[in-house]
C-alpha angles and dihedrals in degrees: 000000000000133000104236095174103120101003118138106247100207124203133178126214125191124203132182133178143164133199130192113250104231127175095238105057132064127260105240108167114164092356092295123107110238116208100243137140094226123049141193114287105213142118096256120039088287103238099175090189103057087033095061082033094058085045087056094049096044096049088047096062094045095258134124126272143269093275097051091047095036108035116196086213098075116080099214086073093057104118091354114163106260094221092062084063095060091037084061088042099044080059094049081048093045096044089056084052104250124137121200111257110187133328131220110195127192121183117180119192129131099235151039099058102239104197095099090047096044098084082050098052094044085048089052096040099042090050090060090040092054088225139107130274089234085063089062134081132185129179114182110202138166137224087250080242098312133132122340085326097051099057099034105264098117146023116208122179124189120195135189119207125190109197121184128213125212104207129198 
């Protein structure tokens, strides 16, 4: 029989979302405002990053997802900074005793190009993470002109979290 007492418990958790790309909203991908002519359409401000990365860090820790924490339907959460939503998730994480472990990020949009955004967006994201830049990764890629994506219709992140646990 093992000794537990002390040893890390490590979970993974895996988000996605997509937005449509629409000419009257901003582009906020990662926290961090992107010059472009189209924007995310959603309730909040539409941050597909931090909402695919919320997803990751609530399904890591066995809860329920963005939508169930977050509803569309209220109306305090419309246009809502992102980046209040995973302040108010980091604290759920932090109160069932997980701490972010490192983070793997893919946007996927056909432009903007992302490459001179990418180190702000790791700054902003690791400081509400409470974790290193060097713990998160971020690889901006295109559709190589296919689908919604493709032709700038849309915007989708995925994001992988590993969380560790430390148990009693």
């Amino acid at each position: 029989m093992f000794d537990t007492i002390g040893q890390i418990e490590g979970n993974i958790g895996f988000g996605y979302d997509i937005h449509q790309l629409v000419p009257t909203r901003k582009l906020i991908i990662g926290g961090v405002e992107i010059d472009y002519h189209l924007g995310a359409l959603a309730h909040s401000d539409g941050d597909v990053l931090i909402h695919a990365l919320i997803d990751a860090i609530l399904t890591g820790i066995g809860s329920l997802d963005i939508g169930s924490h977050f509803p569309d339907t209220d109306k305090k959460y419309a246009g809502i900074d992102s980046t209040i939503l995973l302040s108010e998730v980091m604290t759920i994480c932090n109160d069932k005793g997980y701490k972010i472990n490192n983070v793997s990020i893919t946007v996927i949009l056909e432009e903007p190009k992302l490459q001179d955004y990418i180190p702000v967006m790791k700054v902003k994201l690791a400081n509400l993470l409470k974790i290193k830049t060097s713990d998160i990764g971020i690889a901006a890629k295109t559709n190589e002109k296919l689908g919604l994506v493709g032709n700038s219709k849309a915007i989708i992140a995925f994001v992988a979290v590993s969380l560790n646990k430390t148990t009693d």
